[in-house]
C-alpha positions in Angstrom: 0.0 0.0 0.0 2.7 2.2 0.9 5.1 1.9 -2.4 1.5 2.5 -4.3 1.1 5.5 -2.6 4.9 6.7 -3.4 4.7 5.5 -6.9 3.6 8.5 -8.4 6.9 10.1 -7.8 9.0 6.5 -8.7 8.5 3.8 -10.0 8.1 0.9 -7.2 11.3 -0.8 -6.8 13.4 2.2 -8.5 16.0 4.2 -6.5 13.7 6.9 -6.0 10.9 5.1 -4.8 13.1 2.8 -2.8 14.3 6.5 -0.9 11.2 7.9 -0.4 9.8 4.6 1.3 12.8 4.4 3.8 12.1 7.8 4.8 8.7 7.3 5.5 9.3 4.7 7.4 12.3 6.0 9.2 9.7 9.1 10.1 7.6 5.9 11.0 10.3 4.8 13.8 11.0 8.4 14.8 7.8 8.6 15.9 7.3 5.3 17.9 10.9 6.4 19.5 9.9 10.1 20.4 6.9 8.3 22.3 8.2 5.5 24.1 11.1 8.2 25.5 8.0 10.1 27.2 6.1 7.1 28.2 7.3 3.3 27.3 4.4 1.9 27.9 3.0 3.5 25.6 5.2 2.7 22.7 6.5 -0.8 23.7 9.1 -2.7 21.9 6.9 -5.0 20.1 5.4 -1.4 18.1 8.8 -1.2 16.4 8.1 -4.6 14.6 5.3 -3.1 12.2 8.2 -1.2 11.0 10.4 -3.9 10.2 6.9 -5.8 8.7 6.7 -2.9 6.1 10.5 -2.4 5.6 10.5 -6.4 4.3 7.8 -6.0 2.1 8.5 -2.6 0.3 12.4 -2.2 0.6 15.6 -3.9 -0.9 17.9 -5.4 1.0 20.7 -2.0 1.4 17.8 0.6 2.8 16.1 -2.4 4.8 19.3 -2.7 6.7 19.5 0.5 7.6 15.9 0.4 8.7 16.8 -2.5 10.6 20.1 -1.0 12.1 17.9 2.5 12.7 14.9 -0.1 14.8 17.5 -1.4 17.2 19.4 1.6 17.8 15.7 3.4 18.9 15.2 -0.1 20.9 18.1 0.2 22.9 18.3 4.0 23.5 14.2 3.4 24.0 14.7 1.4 26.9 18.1 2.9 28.4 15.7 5.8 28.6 13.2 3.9 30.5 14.7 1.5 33.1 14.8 -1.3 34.8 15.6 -3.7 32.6 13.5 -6.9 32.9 13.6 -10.2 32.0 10.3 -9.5 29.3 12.3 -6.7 27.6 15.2 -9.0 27.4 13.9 -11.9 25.8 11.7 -9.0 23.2 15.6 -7.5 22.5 16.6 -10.8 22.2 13.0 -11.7 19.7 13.7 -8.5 17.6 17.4 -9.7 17.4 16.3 -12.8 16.0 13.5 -11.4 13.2 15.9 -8.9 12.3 18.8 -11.2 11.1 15.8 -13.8 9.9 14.8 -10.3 7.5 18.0 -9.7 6.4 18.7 -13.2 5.4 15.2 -13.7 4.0 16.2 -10.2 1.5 19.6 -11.0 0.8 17.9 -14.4 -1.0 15.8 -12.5 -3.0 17.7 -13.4 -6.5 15.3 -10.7 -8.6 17.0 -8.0 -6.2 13.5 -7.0 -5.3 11.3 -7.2 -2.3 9.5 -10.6 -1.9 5.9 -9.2 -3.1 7.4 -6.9 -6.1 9.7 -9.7 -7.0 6.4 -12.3 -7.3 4.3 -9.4 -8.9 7.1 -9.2 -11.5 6.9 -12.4 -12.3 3.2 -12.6 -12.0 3.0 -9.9 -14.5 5.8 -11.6 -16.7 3.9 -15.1 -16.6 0.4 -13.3 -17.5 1.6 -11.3 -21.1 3.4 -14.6 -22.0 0.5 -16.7 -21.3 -2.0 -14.3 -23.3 0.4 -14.7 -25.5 -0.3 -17.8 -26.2 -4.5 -17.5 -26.2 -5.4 -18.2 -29.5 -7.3 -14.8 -31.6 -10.7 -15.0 -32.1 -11.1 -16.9 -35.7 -13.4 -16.2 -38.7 -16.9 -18.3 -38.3 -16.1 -22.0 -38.9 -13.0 -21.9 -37.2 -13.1 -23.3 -33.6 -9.8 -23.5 -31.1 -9.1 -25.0 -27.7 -6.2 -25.5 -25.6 -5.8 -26.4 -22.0 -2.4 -26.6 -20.0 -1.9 -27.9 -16.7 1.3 -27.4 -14.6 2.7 -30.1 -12.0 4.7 -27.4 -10.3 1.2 -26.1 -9.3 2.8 -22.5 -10.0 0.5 -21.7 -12.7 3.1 -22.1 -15.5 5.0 -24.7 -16.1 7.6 -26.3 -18.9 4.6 -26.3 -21.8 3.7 -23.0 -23.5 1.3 -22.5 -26.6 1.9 -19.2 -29.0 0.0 -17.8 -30.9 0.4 -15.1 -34.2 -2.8 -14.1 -36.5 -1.7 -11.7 -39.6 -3.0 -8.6 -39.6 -5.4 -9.9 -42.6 -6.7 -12.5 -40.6 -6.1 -14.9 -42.9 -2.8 -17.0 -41.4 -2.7 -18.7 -38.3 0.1 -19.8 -36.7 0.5 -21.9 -33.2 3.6 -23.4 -31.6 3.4 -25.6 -29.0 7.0 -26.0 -26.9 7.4 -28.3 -24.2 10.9 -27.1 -22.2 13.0 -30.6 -20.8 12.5 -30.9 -17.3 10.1 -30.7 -14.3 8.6 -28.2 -12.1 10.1 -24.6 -11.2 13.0 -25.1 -13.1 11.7 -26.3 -16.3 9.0 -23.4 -15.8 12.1 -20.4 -15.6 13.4 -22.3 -18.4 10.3 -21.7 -20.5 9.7 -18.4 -19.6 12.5 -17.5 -21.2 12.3 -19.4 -24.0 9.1 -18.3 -24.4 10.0 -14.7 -25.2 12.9 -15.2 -27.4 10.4 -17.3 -29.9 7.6 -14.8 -29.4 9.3 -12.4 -30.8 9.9 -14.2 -33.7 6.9 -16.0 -34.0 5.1 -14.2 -37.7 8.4 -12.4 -38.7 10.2 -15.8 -39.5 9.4 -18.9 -41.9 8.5 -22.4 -39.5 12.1 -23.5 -40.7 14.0 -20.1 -39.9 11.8 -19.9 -36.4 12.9 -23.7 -35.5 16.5 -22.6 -36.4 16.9 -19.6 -34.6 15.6 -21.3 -31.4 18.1 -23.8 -31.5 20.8 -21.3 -31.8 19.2 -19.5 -28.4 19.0 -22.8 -26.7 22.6 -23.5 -27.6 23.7 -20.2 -26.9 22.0 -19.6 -23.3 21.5 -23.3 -22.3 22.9 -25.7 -20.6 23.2 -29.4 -21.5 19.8 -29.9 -19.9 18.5 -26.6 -22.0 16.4 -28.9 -25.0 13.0 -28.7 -26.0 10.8 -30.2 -28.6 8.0 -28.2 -30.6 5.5 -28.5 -33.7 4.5 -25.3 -35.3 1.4 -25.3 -37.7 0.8 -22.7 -40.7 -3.0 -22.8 -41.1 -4.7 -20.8 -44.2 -7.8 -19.9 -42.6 -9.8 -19.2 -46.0 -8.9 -22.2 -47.7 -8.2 -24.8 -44.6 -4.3 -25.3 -46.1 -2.1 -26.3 -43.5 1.5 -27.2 -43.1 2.9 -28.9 -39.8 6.4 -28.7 -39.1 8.3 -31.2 -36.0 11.1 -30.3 -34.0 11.5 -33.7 -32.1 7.6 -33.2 -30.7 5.1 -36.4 -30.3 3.1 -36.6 -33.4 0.4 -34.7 -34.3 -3.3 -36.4 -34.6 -5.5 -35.6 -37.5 -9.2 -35.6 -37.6 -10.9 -36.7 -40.7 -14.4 -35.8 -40.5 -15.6 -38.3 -43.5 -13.4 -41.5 -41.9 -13.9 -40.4 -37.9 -10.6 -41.1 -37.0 -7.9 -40.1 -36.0 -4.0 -40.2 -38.0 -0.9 -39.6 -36.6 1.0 -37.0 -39.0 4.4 -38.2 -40.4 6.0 -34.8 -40.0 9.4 -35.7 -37.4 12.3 -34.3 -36.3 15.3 -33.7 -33.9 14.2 -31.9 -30.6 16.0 -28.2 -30.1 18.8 -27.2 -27.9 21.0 -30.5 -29.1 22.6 -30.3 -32.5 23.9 -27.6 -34.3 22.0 -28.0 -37.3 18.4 -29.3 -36.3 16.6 -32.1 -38.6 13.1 -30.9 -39.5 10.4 -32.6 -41.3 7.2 -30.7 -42.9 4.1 -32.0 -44.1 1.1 -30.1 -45.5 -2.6 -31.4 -45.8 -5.8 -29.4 -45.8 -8.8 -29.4 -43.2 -12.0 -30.0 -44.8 -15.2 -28.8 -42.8 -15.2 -31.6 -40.3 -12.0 -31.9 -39.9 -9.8 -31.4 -37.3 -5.7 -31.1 -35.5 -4.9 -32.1 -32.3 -1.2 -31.4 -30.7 -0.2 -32.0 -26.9 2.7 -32.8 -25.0 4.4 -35.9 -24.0 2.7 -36.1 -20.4 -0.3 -36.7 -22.0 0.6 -39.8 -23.7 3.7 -41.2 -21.5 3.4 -42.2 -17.6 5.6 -44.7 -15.9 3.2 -47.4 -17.0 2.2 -46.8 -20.2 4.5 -45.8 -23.6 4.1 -43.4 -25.7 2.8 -45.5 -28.4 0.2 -46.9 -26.1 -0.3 -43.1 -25.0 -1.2 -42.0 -28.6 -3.2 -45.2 -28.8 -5.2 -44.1 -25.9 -5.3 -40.3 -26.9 -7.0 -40.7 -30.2 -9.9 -42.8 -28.5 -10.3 -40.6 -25.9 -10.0 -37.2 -28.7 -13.0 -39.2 -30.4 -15.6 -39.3 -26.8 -14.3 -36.0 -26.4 -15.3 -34.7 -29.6 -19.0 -36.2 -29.1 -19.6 -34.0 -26.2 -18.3 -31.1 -28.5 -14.9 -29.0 -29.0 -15.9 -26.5 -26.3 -14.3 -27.9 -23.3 -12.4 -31.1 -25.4 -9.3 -30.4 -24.2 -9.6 -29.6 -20.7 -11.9 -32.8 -20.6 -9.1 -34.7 -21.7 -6.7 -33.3 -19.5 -8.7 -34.2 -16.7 -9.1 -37.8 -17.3 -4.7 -38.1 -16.9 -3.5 -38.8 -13.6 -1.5 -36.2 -11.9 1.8 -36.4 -12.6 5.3 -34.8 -12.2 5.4 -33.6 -15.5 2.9 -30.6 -17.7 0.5 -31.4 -19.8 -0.9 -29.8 -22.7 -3.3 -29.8 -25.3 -4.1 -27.5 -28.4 -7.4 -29.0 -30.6 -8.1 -26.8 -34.1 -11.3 -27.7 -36.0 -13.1 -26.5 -38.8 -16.9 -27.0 -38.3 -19.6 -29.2 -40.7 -21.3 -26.5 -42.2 -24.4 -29.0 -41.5 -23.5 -29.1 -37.6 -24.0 -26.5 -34.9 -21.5 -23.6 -34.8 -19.6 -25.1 -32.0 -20.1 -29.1 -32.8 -18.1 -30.9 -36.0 -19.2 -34.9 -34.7 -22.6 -35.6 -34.5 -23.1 -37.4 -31.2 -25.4 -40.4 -32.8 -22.5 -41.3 -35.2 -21.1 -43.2 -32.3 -21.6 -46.3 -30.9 -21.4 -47.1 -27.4 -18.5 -44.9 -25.5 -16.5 -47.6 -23.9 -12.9 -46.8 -22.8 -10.0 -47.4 -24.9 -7.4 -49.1 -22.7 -9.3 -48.2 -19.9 -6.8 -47.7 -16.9 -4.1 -47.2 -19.3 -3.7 -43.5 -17.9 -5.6 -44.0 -14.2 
């Protein structure tokens, strides 16, 4: 509350700011001191810890330790002032001791160089305009999209990312979906970076200059864990043209609206991040109305019981239910029926509707048999 107050005259975190706050809270401590040299009881030692409270949360480490050296100083001249000393105030000199070397070593940690909130707000902030980077546009009628990611790190963003580019005509779509090596936080950081080095690339560069220049960056600022696999699609939204290109990813499932099933695309390659010159494999096709793509991430198909051929097996049955009950919601749906897992999971489904189906619908649900479960604990 305080820094928002201040931040009219600096930005929060920014020398200025980072002054102005340490003053008011040094006024703050003047304060409490002036009072509890008139009357102690009024001003006790436990007062002085709101100041320290306010100090971690708004200050960096150099001007909260000389809050915290200013707090004990006005302690100890607070209760020379006001004797005896008893056994309480010693073992609340001896508390305050305690919680001001626990703050210290609490802000010296802070790698971001910021205050604990500002530091997660950053990174909040960072994690929100990368993930709306990655919501698909709003598409011309008879286009339908949906994607659903789920982190194991339970941070809200893990090692899987989805972007995103629509031209300016509205005519070319382009997705990527990346899945960084690795579990949890670190795969997450990982991604995050990686994240914005291909965003900003994403619509300026051909799939095969795109896939090439994030290699470079991996090998450049990685380490020998620093790989990631991806498949980028190139959709022509007027005429349902589409070409798939594979870094190393698990293949992509076609829909074909006329057969109702599902085909593994051919389009491979060698993941990113490992070879100099990356191996990449194209294929182009066309989605009919009906018909549909479907990419996702290899903690979908792969668990410690199951492989991924089995995984794929399992994923185009399940795709198939889902699609009865409707795109809207088809990925999430299938997300939800995978055991948590240490690893993220992802899905991206783009359709083209029946023009003799409802807007949102490209399966009729009495085109199916009974819904029995493919493999049925295969993924439970």
């Amino acid at each position: 509350m305080l820094s928002a107050i201040l931040s009219p005259l600096g930005a929060p975190g920014s020398p200025q700011s980072q002054a102005l706050t340490l003053a008011a809270l040094l006024v703050g401590v003047a304060l409490c001191f002036v009072v509890s040299a008139f009357e102690y009881t009024l001003m006790p030692i436990t007062t002085y810890f709101v100041w320290l409270l306010l100090g971690m949360l708004l200050l960096r480490f150099r001007p909260l330790l000389t809050l915290c050296v200013v707090v004990l100083v006005a302690v100890l001249v607070a209760l020379v002032l006001d004797p005896p000393m008893t056994v309480a105030r010693v073992v609340a000199v001896t508390t305050m001791l305690i919680s001001v070397a626990l703050i210290l070593f609490a802000s010296s940690r802070q790698q971001s160089g910021l205050p604990g909130p500002m530091g997660e707000a950053m990174l909040a902030d960072l994690r929100e305009r990368l993930q709306r980077r990655g919501t698909v546009p709003e598409l011309p009628n008879g286009w339908i999209s949906e994607s659903a990611l789920v982190a194991a790190s339970g941070v809200g963003y893990g090692g899987d990312f989805v972007i995103t580019n629509l031209s300016d005509d509205g005519r070319r779509l382009e997705v990527i979906l990346v899945d960084v090596c690795g579990k949890g936080v670190a795969a997450a950081s990982r991604a995050l970076q990686f994240n914005g080095a291909i965003g900003g690339l994403i619509g300026a560069l051909s799939p095969d200059g795109l896939f090439n220049a994030a290699n470079h960056f991996l090998l450049r600022h990685g380490s020998d864990e620093s790989f990631a696999t991806a498949v980028h699609v190139l959709v022509d939204l007027r005429t349902g043209d589409y070409e798939l290109t594979n870094a190393g990813h698990p293949p992509a499932l076609v829909w074909s609206g006329p057969d109702r099933t599902w085909t593994a695309d051919r389009s491979r390659g060698t993941a990113l991040g490992i070879l100099q010159h990356v191996e990449l494999h194209t294929t182009s096709g066309t989605l009919e109305p009906g018909d549909a793509l479907m990419f996702y991430t290899d903690g979908v198909v792969e668990s410690r019981s199951l492989d991924i051929d089995e995984g794929v097996t399992w994923l185009r049955g399940e795709a198939t239910r889902a699609l009865i009950d409707g795109v809207d919601g088809a990925a999430a749906r299938l997300i939800a029926q995978i055991e948590r897992d240490d690893d993220d999971r992802a899905v991206v489904i783009l359709a083209r509707a029946s023009p003799d189906r409802a807007e949102r619908e490209i399966i009729a649900p009495e085109s199916h048999g009974p819904r029995e479960r493919l493999l049925p604990d295969a993924r439970r």
